[in-house]
C-alpha positions as CSV (number, residue, x, y, z in Angstrom):
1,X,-17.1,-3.1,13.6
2,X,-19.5,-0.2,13.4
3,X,-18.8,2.3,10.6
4,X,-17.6,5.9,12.2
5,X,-17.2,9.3,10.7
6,X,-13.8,9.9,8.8
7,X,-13.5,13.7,9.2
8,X,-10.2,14.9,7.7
9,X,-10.6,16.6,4.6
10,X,-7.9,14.2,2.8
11,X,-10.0,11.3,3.5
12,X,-12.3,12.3,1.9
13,X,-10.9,12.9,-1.7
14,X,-9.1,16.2,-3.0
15,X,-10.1,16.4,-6.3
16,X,-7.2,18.2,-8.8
17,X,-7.6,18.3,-12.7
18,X,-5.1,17.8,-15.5
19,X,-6.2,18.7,-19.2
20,X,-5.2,16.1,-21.6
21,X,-5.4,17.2,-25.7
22,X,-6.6,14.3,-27.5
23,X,-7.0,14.1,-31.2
24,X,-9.8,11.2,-31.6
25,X,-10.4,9.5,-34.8
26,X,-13.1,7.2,-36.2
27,X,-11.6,4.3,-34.4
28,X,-11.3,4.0,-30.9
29,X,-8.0,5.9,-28.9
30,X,-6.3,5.6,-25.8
31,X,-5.6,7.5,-23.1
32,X,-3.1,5.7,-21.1
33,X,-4.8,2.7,-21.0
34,X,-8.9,3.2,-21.1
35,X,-10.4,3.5,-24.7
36,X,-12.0,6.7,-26.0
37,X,-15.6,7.1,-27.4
38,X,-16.2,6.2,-31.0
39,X,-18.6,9.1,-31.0
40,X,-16.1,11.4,-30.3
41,X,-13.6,12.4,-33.6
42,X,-12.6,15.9,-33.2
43,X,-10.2,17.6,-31.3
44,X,-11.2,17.8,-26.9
45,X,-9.4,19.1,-24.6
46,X,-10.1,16.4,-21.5
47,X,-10.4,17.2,-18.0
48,X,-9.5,14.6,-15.7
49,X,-9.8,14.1,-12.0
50,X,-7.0,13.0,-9.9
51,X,-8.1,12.2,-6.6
52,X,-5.7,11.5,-3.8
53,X,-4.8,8.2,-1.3
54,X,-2.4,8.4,1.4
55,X,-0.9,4.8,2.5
56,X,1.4,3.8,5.2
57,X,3.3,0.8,5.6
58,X,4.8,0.6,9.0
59,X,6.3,-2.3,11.1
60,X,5.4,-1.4,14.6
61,X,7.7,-4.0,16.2
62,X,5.0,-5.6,18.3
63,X,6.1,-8.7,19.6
64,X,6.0,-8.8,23.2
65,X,8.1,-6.4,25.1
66,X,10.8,-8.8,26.5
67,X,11.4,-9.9,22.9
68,X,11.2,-6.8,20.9
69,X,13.9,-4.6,20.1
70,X,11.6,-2.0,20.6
71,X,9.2,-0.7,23.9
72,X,6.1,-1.8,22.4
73,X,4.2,-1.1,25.3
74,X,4.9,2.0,26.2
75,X,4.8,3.3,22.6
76,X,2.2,1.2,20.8
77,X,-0.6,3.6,22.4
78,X,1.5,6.4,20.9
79,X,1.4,5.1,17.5
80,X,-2.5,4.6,17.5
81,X,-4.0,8.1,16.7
82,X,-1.3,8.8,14.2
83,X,-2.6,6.0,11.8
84,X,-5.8,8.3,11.0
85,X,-3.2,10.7,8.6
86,X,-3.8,7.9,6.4
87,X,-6.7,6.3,4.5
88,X,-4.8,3.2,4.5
89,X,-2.5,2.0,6.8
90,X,-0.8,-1.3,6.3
91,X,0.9,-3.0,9.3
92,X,3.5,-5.6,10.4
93,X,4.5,-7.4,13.4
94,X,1.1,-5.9,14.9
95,X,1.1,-9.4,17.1
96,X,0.9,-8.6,21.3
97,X,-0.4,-5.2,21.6
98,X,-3.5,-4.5,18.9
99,X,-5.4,-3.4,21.0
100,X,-3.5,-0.6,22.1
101,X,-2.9,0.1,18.4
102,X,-6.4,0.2,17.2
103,X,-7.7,2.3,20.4
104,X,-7.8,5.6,18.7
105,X,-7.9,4.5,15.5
106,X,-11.1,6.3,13.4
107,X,-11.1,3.8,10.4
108,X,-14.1,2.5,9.7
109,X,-13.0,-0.6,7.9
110,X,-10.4,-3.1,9.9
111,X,-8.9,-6.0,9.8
112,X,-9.8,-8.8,12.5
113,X,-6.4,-9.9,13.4
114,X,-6.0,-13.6,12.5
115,X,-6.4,-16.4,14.8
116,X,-3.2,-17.1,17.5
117,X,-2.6,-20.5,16.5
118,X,1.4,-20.8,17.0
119,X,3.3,-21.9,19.8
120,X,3.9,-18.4,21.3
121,X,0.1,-17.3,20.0
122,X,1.3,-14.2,17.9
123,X,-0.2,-14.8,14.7
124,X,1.0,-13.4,11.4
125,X,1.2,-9.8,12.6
126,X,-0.2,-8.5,9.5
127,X,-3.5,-5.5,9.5
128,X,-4.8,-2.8,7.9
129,X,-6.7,0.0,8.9
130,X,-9.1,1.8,6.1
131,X,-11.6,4.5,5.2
132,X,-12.4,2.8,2.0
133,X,-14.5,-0.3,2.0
134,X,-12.5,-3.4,1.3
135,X,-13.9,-6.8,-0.1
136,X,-12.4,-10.4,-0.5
137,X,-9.7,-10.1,2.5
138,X,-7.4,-12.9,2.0
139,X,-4.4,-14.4,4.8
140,X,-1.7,-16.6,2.8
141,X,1.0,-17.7,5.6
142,X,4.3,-18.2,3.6
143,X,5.1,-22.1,3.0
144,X,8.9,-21.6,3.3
145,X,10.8,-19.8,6.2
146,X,14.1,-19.6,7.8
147,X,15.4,-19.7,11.4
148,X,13.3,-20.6,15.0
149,X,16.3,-19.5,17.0
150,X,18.8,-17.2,14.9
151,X,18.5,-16.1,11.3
152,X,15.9,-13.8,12.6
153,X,13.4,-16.4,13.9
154,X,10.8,-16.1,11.4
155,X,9.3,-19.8,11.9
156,X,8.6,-18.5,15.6
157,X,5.4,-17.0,13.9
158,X,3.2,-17.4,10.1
159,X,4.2,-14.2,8.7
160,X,3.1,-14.5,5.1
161,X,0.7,-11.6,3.5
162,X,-3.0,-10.6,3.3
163,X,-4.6,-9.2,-0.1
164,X,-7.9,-7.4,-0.4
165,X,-9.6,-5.3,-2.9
166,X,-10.2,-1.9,-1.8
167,X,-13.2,0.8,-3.6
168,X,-11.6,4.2,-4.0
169,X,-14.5,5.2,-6.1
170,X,-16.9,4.1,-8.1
171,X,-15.8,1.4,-10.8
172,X,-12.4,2.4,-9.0
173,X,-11.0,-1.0,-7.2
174,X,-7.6,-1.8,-6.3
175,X,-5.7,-4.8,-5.3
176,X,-3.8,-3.8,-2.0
177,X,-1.3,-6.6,-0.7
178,X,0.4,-6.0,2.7
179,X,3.6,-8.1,2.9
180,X,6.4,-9.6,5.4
181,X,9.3,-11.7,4.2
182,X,11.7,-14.0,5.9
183,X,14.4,-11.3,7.6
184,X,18.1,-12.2,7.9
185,X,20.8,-12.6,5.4
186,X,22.5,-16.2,5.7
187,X,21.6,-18.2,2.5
188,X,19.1,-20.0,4.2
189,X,17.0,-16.5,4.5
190,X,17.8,-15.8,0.9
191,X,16.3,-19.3,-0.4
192,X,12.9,-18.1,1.9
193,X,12.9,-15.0,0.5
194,X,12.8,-16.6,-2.9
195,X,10.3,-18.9,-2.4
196,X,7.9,-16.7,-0.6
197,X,8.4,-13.9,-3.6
198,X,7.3,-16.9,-6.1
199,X,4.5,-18.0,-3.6
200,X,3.3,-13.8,-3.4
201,X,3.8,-13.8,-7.5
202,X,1.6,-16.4,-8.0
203,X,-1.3,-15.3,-5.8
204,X,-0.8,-11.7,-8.1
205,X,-1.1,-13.7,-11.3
206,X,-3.9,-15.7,-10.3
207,X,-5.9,-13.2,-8.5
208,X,-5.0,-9.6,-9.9
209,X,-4.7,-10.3,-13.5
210,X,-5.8,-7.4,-15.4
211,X,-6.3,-5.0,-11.9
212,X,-4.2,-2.2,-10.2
213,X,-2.2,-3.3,-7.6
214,X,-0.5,-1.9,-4.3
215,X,1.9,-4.2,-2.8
216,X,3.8,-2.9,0.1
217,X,5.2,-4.0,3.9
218,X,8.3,-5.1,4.8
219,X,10.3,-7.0,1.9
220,X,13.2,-7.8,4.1
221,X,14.7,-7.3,0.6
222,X,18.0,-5.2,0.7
223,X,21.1,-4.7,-1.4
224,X,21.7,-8.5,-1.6
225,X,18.4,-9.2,-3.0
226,X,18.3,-6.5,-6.4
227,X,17.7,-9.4,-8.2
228,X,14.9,-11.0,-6.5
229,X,13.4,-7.3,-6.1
230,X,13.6,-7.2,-9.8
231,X,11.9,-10.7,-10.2
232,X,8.9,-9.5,-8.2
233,X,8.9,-5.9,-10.4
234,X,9.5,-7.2,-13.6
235,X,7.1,-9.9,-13.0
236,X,3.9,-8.8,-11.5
237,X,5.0,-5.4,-13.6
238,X,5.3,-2.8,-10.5
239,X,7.0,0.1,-9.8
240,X,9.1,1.0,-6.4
241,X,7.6,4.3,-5.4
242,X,10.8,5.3,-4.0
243,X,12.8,5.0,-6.9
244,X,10.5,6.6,-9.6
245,X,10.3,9.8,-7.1
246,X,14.4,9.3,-6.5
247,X,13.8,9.1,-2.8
248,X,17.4,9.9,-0.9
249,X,17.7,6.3,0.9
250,X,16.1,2.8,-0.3
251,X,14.7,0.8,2.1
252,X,13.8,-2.6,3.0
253,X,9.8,-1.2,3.9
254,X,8.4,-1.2,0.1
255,X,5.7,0.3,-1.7
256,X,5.6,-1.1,-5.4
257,X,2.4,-0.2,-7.2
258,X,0.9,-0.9,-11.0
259,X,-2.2,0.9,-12.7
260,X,-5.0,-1.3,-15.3
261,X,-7.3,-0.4,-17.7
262,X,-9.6,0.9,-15.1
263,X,-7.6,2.9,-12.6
264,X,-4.2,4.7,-13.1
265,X,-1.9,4.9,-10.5
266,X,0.5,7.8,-10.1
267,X,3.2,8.0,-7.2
268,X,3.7,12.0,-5.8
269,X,5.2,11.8,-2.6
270,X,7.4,9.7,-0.8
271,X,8.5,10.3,2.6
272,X,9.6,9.0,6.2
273,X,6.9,10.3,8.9
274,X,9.0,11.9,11.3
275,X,5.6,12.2,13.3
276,X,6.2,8.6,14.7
277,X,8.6,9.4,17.3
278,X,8.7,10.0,20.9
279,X,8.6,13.2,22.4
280,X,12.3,13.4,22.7
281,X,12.7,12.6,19.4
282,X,13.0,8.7,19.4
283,X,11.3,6.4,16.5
284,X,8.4,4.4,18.0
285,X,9.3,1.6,16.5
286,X,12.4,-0.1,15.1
287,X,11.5,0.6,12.0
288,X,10.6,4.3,10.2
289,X,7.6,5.2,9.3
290,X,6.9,5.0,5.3
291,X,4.1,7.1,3.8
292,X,3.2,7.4,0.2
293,X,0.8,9.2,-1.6
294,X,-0.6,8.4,-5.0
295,X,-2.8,10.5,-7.6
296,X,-5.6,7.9,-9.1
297,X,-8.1,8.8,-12.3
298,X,-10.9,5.5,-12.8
299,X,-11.3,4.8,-16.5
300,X,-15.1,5.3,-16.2
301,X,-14.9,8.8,-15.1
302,X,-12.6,9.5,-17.9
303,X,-15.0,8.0,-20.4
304,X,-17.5,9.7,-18.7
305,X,-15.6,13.1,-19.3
306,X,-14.8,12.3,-22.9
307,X,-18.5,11.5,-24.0
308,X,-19.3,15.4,-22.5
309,X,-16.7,16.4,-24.1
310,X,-15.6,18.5,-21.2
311,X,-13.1,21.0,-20.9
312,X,-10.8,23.0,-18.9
313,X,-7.8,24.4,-17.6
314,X,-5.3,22.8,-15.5
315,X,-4.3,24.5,-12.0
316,X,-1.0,25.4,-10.7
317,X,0.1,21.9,-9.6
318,X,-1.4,19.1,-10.8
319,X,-1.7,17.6,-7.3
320,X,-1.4,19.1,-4.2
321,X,1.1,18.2,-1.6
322,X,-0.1,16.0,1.2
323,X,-0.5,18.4,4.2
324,X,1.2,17.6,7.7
C-alpha cells in the first residue's frame, strides 16, 4: 500500500514541555525509569517533550448484514473517513465490509486483512489503521472458544489478537496489541475468556518483555470477570485508561497501557466519540466508539536533554486537549 500524506496537525506530533528539577549526583539517577548522565552532578532544571498519540478501539459490528445486530452496510462507509481523527485505530469484527471501511481512510500504514479460511470466510475481524510505521505484525487466533450456535458464536470465526511494534519516534517503539475475547457469560464463555487471557499473557511475556505496551479491543470482560481483568493487569503490569482518568462508565472495549525504560506512557483523555453516529443521532455500530489519548516522552530524547543541560519553563497545561 503506497504511503500518502497525513495532513492533520495532530498526526503529526504536538510537542508540549514539562520541566522536571533533578538533583544529579556522582552516580547515575532516574527519572522515571531512563538513567541520568554521569557527567551531569548539579542541580538542572529538565525540559522534556511530551508528544501526543490519539488511538481508537472500535468494534464496527461487521459481520454480514443479515447477521449483525447492526446495518453494516449502510453505515460501514459512514465510519470510514472518521478513522483519520486518529493515528491509530484498532478494529474488531472488521470481517464482510473492509473495503467500505478502508475507502476513505488516509493511513499510510494498514493492515492486510487475514486470509478467509473459516466455514462462513470472515476471518478474525481484527485491523489497524496507522500513520506511524509498524514492524513485526503478528495474527495469534485464540486456541480456546465458546459457542457455534448460542453463547455468542465465537467458534463461527478465529477471533484471537494481532501484536505489532509501532515507531512513534526515534528510539521510541511501542508494543500495540489489538484484542477480541470469547463474548457471552455462561461458564463455558468464562473458562474461554480465561484461557485466551493466559494465551494473550504469554505472547506479552515472551515478546514485550522490557517494552511499552498498548493492549486494547474488545475484552468481552465485564463485571463478572474483575478478577480475570485483574490477572491480565497485575500480570503483564498495565493500567485501564479509563480508571486512572475515573472515566463515568467502564466498559467492556479496553485500553490498558504500560511505559519501559525507553518510552513513558501517560493517559490524558478518555472519551466515547460521539462523532460515530448517524445523522439522526444513532451509533454506527453496536458498540461506542472509544478514543484515548496518551502523552509519550522516549528515554533518548530525555538523555539527550539532560547531557545539554536544557532548561525551561513549563506552559499552562502540560498537554493540550485533543481537538474535535
Amino acid at each position: 500500500m503506497g504511503i500518502r500524506p497525513v495532513a492533520a496537525a495532530w498526526r503529526r506530533g504536538i510537542v508540549c514541555t514539562v520541566t522536571l528539577a533533578i538533583s544529579l549526583g556522582c552516580s547515575p539517577r532516574k527519572i522515571g525509569d531512563a538513567e541520568t548522565p554521569d557527567a551531569l552532578n548539579e542541580n538542572v532544571e529538565v525540559t522534556i517533550t511530551w508528544q501526543r498519540l490519539r488511538i481508537l478501539t472500535y468494534n464496527v459490528a461487521g459481520l454480514p448484514a443479515k447477521l449483525s445486530s447492526s446495518e453494516p452496510d449502510k453505515n460501514t462507509h459512514l465510519m470510514s473517513p472518521l478513522l483519520n481523527r486518529y493515528q491509530l485505530a484498532l478494529v474488531q469484527e472488521d470481517f464482510s465490509y473492509h473495503p467500505e471501511l478502508a475507502s476513505a481512510a488516509d493511513h499510510p500504514h494498514q493492515s492486510e486483512p487475514s486470509r478467509r479460511s473459516t466455514l462462513f470466510g470472515l476471518g478474525d475481524g481484527l485491523n489497524r489503521f496507522s500513520s506511524l510505521v509498524f514492524q513485526g505484525f503478528e495474527r495469534h487466533p485464540w486456541t480456546h472458544c465458546h459457542g457455534r450456535f448460542s453463547d455468542g458464536s465465537d467458534c463461527f470465526t478465529k477471533k484471537g489478537f494481532t501484536v505489532a511494534q509501532h515507531r512513534l519516534g526515534p528510539g521510541a517503539w511501542v508494543d500495540v496489541y489489538n484484542v477480541h475475547l470469547d463474548a457471552g457469560h455462561s461458564s463455558g464463555d468464562r473458562v474461554a475468556r480465561a484461557h485466551q487471557v493466559e494465551q494473550l499473557l504469554s505472547v506479552i511475556i515472551s515478546r514485550s518483555a522490557g517494552a511499552a505496551v498498548i493492549v486494547a479491543g474488545d475484552t468481552n470482560l465485564g463485571s463478572d470477570d474483575g478478577a480475570l481483568l485483574l490477572r491480565l493487569q497485575e500480570t503483564a503490569g498495565l493500567t485501564d485508561s479509563c480508571r486512572v482518568l475515573q472515566c463515568a462508565e467502564s466498559r467492556i472495549d479496553r485500553v490498558l497501557f504500560r511505559s519501559s525504560s525507553e518510552l513513558q506512557l501517560r493517559a490524558l483523555s478518555y472519551r466515547v466519540d460521539e462523532k460515530f453516529r448517524t445523522s439522526d443521532g444513532r451509533d454506527l455500530s453496536d458498540h461506542q466508539a472509544i478514543g484515548v489519548q496518551f502523552g509519550w516522552a522516549a528515554a533518548p530524547s530525555l538523555r539527550a536533554e539532560l547531557s545539554r543541560g536544557s532548561r525551561g519553563e513549563p506552559p499552562e497545561g502540560a498537554v493540550p486537549a485533543a481537538a474535535d
